[in-house]
Backbone as JSON, one array per atom type, in Angstrom:
{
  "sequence": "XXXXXXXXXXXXXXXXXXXXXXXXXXXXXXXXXXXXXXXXXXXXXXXXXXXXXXXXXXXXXXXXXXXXXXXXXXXXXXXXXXXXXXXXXXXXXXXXXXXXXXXXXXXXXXXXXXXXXXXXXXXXXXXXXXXXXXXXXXXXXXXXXXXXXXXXXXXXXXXXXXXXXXXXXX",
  "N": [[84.55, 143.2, 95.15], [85.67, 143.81, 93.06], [88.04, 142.13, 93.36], [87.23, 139.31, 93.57], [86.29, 138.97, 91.16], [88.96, 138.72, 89.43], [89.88, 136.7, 91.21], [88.46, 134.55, 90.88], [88.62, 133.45, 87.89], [91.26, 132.64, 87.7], [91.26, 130.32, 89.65], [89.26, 128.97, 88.38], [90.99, 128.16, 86.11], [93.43, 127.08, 87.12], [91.88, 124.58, 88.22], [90.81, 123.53, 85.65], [93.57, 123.12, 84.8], [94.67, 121.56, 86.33], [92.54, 119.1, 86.2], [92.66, 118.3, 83.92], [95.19, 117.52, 83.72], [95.24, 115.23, 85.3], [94.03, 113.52, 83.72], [95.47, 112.88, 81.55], [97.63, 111.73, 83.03], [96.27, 109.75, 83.47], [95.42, 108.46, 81.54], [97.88, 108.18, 80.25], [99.07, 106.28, 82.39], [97.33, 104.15, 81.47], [97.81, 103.54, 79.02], [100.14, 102.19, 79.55], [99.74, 99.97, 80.85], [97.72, 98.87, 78.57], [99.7, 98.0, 77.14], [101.16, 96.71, 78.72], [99.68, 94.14, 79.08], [99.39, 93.14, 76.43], [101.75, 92.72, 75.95], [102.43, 90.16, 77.58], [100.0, 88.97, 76.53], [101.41, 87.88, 74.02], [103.41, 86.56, 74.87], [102.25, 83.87, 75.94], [100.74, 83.07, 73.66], [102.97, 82.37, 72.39], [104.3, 80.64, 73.86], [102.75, 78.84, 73.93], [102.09, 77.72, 71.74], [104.51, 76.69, 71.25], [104.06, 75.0, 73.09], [101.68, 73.24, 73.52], [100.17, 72.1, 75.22], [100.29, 73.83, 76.87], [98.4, 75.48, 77.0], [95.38, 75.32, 78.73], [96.3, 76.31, 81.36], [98.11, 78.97, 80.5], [96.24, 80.02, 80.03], [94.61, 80.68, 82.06], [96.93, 82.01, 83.77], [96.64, 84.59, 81.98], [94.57, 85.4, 82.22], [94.91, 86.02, 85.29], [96.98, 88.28, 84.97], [95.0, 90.07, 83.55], [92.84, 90.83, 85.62], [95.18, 91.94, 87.51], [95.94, 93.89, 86.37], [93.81, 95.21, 85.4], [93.03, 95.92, 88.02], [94.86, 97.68, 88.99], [94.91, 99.75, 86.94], [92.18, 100.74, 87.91], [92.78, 101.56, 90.09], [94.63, 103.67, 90.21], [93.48, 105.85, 88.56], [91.43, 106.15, 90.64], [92.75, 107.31, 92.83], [94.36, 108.99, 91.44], [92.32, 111.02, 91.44], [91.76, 111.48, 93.98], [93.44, 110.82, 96.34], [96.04, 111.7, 95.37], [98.67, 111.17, 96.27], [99.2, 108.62, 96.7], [99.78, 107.75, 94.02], [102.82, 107.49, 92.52], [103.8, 109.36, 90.6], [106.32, 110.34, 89.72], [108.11, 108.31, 89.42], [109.8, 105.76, 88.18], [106.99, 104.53, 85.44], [106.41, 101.75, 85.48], [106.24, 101.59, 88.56], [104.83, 103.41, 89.73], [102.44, 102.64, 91.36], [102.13, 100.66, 94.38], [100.02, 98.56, 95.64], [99.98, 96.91, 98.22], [99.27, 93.33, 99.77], [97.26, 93.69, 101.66], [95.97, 96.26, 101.09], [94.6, 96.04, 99.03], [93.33, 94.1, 99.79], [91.71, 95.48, 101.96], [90.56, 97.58, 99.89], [88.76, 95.51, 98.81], [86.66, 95.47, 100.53], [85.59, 97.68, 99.47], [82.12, 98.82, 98.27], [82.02, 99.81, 96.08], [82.99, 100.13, 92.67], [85.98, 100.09, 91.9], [86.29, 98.29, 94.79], [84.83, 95.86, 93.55], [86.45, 95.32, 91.72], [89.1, 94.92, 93.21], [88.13, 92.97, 94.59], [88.03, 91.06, 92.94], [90.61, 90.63, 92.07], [91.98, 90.11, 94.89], [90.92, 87.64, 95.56], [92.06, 86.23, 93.57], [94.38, 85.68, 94.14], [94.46, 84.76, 96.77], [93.5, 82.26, 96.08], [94.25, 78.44, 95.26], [97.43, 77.68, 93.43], [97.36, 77.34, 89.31], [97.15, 74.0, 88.42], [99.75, 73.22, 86.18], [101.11, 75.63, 87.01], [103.9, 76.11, 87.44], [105.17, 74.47, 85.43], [104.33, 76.03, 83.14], [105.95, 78.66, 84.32], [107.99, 77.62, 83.76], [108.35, 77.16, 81.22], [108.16, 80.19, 80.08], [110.87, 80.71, 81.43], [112.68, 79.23, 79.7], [111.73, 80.62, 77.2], [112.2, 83.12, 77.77], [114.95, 83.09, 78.08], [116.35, 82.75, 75.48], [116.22, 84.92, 73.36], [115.6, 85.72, 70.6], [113.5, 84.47, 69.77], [111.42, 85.82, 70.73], [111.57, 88.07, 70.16], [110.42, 90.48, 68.46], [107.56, 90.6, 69.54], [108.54, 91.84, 71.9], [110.26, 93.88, 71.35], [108.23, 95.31, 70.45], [106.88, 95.87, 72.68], [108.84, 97.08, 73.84], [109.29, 99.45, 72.62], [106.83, 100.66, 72.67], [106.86, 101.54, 75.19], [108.89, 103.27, 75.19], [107.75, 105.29, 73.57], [105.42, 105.41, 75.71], [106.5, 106.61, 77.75], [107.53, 109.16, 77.09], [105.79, 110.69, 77.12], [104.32, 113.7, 78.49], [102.88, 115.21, 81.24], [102.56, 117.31, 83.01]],
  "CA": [[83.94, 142.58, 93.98], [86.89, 143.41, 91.75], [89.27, 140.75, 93.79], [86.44, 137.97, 93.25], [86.53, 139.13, 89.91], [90.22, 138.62, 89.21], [90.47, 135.34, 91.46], [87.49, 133.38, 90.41], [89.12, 132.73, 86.63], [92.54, 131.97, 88.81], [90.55, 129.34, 90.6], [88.95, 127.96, 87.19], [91.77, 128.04, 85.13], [93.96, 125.8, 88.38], [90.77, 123.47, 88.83], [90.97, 122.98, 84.73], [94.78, 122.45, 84.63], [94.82, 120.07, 87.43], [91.89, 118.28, 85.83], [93.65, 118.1, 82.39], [97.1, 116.81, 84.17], [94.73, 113.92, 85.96], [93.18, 112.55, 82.83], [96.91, 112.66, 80.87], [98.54, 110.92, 84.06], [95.21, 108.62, 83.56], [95.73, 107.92, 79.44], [99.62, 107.64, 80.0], [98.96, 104.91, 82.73], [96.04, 103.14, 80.6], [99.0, 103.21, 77.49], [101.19, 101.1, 79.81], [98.49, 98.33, 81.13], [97.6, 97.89, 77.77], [101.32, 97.98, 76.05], [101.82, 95.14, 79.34], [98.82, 93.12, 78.82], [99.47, 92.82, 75.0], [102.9, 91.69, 76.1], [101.38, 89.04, 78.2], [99.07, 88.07, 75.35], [102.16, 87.59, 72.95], [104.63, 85.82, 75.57], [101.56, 83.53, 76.25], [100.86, 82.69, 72.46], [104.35, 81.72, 72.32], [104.68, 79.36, 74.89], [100.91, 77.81, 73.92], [102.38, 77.56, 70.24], [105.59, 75.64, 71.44], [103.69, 73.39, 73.74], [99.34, 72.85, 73.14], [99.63, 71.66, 76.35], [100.35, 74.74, 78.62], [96.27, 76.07, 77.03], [94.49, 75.82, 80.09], [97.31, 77.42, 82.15], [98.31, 80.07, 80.11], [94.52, 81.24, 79.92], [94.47, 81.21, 83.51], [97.42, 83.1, 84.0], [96.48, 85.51, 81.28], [93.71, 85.98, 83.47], [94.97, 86.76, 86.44], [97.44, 89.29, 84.79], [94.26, 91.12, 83.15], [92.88, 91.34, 86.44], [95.62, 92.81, 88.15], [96.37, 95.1, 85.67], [92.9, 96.44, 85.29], [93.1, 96.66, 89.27], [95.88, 98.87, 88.83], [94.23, 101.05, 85.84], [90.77, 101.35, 87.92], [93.02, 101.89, 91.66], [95.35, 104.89, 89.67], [92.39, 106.66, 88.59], [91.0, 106.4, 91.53], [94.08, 107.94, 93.4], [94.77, 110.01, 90.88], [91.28, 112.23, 91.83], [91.07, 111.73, 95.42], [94.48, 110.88, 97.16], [97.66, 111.54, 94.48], [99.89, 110.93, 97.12], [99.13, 107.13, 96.53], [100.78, 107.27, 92.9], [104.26, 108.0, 92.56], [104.04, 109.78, 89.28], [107.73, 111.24, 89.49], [108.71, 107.16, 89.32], [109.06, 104.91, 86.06], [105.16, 104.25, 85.18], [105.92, 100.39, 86.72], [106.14, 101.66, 90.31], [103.87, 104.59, 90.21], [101.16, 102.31, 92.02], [102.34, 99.28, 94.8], [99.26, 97.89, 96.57], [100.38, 94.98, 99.14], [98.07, 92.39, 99.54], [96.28, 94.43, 102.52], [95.37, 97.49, 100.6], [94.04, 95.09, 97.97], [92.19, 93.3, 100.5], [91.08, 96.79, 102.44], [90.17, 97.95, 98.55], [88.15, 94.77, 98.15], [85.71, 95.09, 101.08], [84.18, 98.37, 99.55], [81.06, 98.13, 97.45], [82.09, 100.4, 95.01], [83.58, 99.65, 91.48], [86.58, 99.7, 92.76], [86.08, 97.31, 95.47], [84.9, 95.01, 93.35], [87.69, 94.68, 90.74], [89.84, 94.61, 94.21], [87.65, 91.82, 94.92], [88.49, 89.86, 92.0], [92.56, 90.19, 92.24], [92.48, 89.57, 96.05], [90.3, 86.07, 95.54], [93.18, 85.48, 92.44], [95.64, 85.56, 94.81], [93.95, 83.52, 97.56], [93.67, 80.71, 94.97], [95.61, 77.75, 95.02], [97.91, 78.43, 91.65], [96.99, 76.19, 88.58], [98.42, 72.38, 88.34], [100.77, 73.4, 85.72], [101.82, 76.82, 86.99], [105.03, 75.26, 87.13], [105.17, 74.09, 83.71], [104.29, 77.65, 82.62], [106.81, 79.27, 84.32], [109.6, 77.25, 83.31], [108.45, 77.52, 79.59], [108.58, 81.11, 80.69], [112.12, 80.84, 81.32], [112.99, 79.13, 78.55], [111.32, 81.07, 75.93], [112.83, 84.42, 77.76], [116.06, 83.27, 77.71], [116.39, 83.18, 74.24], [115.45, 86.62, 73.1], [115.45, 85.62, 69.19], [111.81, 83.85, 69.97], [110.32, 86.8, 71.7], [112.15, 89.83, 69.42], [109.23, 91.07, 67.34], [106.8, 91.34, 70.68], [109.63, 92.22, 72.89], [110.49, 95.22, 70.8], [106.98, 96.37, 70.24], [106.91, 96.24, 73.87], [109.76, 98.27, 74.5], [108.86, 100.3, 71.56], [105.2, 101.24, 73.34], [107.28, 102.17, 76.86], [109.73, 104.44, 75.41], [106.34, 106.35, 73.53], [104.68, 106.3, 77.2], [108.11, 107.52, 78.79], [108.1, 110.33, 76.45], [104.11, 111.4, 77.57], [105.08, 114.47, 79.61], [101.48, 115.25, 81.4], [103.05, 118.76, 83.63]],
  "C": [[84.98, 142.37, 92.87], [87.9, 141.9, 92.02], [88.25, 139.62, 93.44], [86.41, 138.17, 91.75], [87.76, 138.21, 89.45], [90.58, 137.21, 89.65], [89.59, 133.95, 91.16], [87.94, 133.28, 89.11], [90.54, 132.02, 87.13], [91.88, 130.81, 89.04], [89.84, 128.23, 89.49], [89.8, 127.54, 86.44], [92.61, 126.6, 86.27], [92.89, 124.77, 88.27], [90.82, 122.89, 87.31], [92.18, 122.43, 84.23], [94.92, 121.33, 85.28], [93.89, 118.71, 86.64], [92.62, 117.24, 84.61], [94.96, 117.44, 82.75], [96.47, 115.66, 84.46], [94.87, 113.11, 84.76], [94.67, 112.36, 81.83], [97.45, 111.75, 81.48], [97.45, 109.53, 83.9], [95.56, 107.64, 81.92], [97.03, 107.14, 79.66], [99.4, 106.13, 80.85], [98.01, 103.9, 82.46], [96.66, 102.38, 79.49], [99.36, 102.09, 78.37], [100.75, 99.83, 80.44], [98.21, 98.42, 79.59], [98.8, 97.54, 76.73], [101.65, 95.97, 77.17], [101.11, 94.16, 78.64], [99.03, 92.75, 77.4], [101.04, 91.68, 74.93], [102.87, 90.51, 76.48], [100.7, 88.23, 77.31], [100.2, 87.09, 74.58], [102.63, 86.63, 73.9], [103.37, 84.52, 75.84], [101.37, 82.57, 74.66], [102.01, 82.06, 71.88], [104.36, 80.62, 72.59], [103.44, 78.59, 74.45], [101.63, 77.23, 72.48], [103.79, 76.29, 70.61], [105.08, 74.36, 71.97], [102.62, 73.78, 74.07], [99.15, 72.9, 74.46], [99.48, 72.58, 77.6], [98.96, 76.01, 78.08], [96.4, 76.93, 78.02], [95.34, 76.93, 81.02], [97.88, 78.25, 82.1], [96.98, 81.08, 79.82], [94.14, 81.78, 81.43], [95.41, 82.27, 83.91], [97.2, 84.36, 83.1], [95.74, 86.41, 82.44], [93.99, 86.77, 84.51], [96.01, 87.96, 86.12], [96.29, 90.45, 84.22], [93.6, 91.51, 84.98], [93.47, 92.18, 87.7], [95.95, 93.71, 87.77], [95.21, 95.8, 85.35], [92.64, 96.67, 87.01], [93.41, 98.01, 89.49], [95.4, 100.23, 88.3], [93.55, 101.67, 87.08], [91.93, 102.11, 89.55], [93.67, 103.65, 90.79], [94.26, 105.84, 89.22], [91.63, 106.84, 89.25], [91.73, 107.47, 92.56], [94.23, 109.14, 92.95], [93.54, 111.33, 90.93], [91.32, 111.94, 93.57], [92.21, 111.2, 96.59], [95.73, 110.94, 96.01], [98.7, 111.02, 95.26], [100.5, 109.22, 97.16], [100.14, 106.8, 95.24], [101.93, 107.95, 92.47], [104.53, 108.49, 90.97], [105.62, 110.25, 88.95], [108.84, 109.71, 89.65], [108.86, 106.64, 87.49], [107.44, 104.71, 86.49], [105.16, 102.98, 86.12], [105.71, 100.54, 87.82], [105.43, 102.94, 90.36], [102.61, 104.01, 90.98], [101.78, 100.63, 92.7], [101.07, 99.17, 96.06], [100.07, 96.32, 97.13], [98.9, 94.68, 99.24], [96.97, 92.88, 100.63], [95.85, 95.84, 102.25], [94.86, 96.63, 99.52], [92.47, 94.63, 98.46], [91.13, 94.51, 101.4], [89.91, 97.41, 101.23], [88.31, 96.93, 98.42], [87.05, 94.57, 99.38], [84.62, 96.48, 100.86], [83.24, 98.31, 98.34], [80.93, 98.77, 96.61], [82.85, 99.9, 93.97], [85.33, 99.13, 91.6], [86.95, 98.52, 93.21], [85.96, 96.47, 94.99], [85.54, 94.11, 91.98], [88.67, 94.18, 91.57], [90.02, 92.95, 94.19], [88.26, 90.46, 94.25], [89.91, 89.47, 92.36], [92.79, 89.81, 93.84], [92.14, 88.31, 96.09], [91.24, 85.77, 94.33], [93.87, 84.69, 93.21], [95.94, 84.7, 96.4], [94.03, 82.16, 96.87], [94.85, 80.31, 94.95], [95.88, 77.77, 93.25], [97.23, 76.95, 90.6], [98.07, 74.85, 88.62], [99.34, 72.6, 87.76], [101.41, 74.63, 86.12], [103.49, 76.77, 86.88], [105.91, 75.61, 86.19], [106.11, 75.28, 83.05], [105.64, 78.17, 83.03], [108.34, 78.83, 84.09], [109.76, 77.12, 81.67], [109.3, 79.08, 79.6], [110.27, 81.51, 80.41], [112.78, 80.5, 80.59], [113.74, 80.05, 77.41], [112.37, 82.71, 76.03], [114.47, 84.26, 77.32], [116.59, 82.81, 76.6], [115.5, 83.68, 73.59], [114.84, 86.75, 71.21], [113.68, 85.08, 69.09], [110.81, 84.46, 70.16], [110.66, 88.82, 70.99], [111.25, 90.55, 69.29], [108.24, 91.72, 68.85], [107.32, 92.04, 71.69], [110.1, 94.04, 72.63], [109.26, 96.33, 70.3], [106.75, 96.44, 71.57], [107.7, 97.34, 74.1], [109.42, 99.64, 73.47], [107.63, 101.74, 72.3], [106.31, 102.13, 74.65], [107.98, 103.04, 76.26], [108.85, 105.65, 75.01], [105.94, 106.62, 74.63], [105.42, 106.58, 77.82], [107.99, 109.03, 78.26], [106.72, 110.9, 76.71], [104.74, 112.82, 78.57], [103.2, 115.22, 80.51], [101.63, 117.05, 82.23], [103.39, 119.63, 82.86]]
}
């Protein structure tokens, strides 16, 4: 009775640390989908502001970057309770989670929440790209390669990553 004593707070205290490390490793990678997606927004606003005309096709790709990046969020918190081995936490944050397009598509045939955010980013990525995707990505290249255009969001970007670098969740 004494040893169940002694190892049943052992056993709560582990089951509450572990918990507490999940939901940190969960926050920290929630910081860096929305530090991207904001980046995304800005680099997007840019290029729409230089030229009206790349709208439609910068709303679409917005799009499909929110959906793969809340893939990501909902797949890592998924992982992160019920297989860890999936997210490479001991990586930079970008590569702590690589679904190929058949764990996407595996993801996206089950009928849980999940599944059907899967759903969405695997039917993105089936889609033929927009008429201008093009366009876009050669604004894109442009706009990146001169950094004076993109400073201000560029550096609140990097700004945000070196804060979620410095998260220590262990």
């Amino acid at each position: 009775m004494k040893l169940a004593a002694i190892i049943l707070p052992f056993a709560l205290l582990t089951t509450s640390v572990q918990a507490a490390d999940t939901e940190c490793l969960s926050n920290k990678y929630s910081q860096y989908v929305d530090a991207s997606l904001t980046w995304y927004k800005e680099l997007i606003a840019i290029t729409v502001k230089k030229d009206p005309n790349l709208q439609s096709v910068g709303d679409w790709f917005l799009e499909g970057r929110q959906h793969h990046f809340e893939l990501n969020r909902a797949a890592v918190d998924f992982y992160l309770k019920n297989d860890s081995s999936k997210v490479k936490t001991n990586q930079s944050i970008e590569s702590w989670l690589q679904l190929d397009q058949k764990e996407i598509k595996n993801l996206a045939s089950n009928n849980d929440e999940l599944g059907k955010i899967a759903k969405i980013t695997f039917d993105d990525r089936q889609a033929q790209p927009h008429k201008q995707n093009y366009e876009l990505r050669s604004a894109f290249a442009d706009i990146l390669s001169h950094p004076k255009k993109i400073d201000t969001p560029l550096n609140a970007y990097n700004q945000k990553m070196t804060e979620i670098s410095e998260i220590n969740c262990k």
